[in-house]
C-alpha positions as CSV (number, residue, x, y, z in Angstrom):
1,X,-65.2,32.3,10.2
2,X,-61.2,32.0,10.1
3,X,-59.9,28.4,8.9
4,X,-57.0,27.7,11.0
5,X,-53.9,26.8,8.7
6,X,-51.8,24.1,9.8
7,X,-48.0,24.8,10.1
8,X,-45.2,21.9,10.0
9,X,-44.2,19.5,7.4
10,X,-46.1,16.5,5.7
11,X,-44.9,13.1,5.9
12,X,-43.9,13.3,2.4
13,X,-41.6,16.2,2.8
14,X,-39.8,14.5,6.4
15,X,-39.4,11.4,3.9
16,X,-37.6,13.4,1.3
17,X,-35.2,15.0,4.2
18,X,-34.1,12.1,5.5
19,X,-33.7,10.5,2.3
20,X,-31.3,13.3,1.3
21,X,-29.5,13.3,4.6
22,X,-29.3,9.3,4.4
23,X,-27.6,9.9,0.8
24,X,-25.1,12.3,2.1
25,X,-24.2,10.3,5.1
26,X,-23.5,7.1,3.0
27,X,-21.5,9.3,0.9
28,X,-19.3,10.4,3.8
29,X,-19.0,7.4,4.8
30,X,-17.8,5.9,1.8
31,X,-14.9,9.0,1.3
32,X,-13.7,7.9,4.5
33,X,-13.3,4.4,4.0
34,X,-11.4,5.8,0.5
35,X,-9.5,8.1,2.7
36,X,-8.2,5.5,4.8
37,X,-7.8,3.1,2.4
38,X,-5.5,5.4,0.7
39,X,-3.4,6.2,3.9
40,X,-2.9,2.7,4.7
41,X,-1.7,1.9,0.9
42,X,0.4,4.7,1.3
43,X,1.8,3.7,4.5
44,X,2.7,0.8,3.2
45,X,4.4,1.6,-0.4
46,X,6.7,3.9,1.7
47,X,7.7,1.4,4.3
48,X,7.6,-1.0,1.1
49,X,10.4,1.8,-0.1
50,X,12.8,1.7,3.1
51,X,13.0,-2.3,3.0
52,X,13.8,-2.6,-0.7
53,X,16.1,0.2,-0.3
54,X,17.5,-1.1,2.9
55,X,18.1,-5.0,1.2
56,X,19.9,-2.9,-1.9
57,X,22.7,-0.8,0.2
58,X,23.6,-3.6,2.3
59,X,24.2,-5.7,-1.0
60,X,26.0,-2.9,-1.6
61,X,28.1,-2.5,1.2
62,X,29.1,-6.3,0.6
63,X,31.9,-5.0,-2.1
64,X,31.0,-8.4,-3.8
65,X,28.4,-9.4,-6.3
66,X,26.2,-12.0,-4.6
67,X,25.3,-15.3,-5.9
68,X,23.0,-16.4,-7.9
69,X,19.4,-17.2,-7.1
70,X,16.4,-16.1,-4.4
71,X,16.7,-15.1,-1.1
72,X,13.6,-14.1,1.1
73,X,13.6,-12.2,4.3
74,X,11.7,-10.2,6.9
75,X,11.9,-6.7,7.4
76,X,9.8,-4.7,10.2
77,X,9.6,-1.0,9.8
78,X,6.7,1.1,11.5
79,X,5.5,-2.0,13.8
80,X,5.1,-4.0,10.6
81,X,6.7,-7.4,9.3
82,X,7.0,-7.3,5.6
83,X,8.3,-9.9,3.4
84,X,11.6,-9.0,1.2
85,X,12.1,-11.5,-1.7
86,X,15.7,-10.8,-3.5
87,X,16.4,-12.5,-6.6
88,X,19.9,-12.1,-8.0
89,X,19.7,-13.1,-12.3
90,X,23.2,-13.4,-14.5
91,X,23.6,-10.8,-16.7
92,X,25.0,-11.0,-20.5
93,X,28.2,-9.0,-19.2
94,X,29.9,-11.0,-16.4
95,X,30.9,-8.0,-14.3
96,X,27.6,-7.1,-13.4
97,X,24.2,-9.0,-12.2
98,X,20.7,-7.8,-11.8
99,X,19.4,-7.6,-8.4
100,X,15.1,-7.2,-8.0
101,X,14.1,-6.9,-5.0
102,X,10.1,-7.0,-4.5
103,X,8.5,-6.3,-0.7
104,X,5.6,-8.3,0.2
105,X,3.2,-7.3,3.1
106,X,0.6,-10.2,4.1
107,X,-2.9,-8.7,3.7
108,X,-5.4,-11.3,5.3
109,X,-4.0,-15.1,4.1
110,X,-2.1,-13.9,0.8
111,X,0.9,-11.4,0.5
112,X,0.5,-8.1,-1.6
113,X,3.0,-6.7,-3.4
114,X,4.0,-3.4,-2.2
115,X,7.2,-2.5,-3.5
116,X,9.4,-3.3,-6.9
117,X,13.2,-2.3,-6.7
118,X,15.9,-3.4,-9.2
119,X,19.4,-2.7,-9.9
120,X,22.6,-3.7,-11.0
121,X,25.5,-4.3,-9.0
122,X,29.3,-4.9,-10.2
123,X,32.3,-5.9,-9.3
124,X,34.0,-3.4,-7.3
C-alpha cells in the first residue's frame, strides 16, 4: 500500500514567513520615514541658507553699519514663513560690528533653529 505524502507548508513554517516579511516591511517603513525626514531637514537648512544670506547682503547694501541690538523678521522662501532673528553686538574695534543672524522655522508650538550666519560689517 502507497502512503500518500502531503505537499504544502506547516503552520509553523507560514508563521516564520510572515514573521520575516513583517520584519522587512517595518524596516522599510522605518528607512522611509528616515528618508523623508532627511529631505524635509534638508529642505529647510537650505531655505534656512537663502534667508540668512538674504538678511546679510541687504545689511550690506545699506553702506552703513546698523545699530545696535535685535531685530526679528519673517522671511518666506519655498511656500514657507521662517523666522529671521538679527542681532547686531559692538565690536572691540569701532569700525566694525558683528552681525549673527540665526533662521528659525516653527516646528509644531516651538521654533527650530535652522540656520546660523555671522559676519562683520564696516564702515564703508
Amino acid at each position: 500500500m502507497r502512503r500518500c505524502q502531503q505537499q504544502g507548508f506547516t503552520l509553523i513554517e507560514v508563521l516564520v514567513a510572515l514573521s520575516i516579511v513583517g520584519i522587512a516591511l517595518i524596516a522599510g517603513f522605518k528607512a522611509t520615514g528616515a528618508l523623508t525626514h532627511h529631505a524635509q531637514r534638508q529642505s529647510a537648512h537650505l531655505l534656512g541658507q537663502l534667508c540668512a544670506e538674504n538678511a546679510l547682503v541687504s545689511l550690506r547694501l545699506l553702506h552703513q553699519i546698523p545699530g545696535i541690538g535685535e531685530t526679528k523678521s519673517l522671511c518666506t522662501q519655498g511656500g514657507q514663513s521662517l523666522e529671521v532673528t538679527r542681532t547686531v553686538q559692538a565690536t572691540p574695534n569701532p569700525n566694525f560690528v558683528r552681525v549673527d543672524v540665526q533662521v528659525s522655522i516653527a516646528v509644531g508650538q516651538t521654533q527650530e533653529a535652522v540656520m546660523r550666519l555671522s559676519t562683520l560689517l564696516g564702515r564703508n
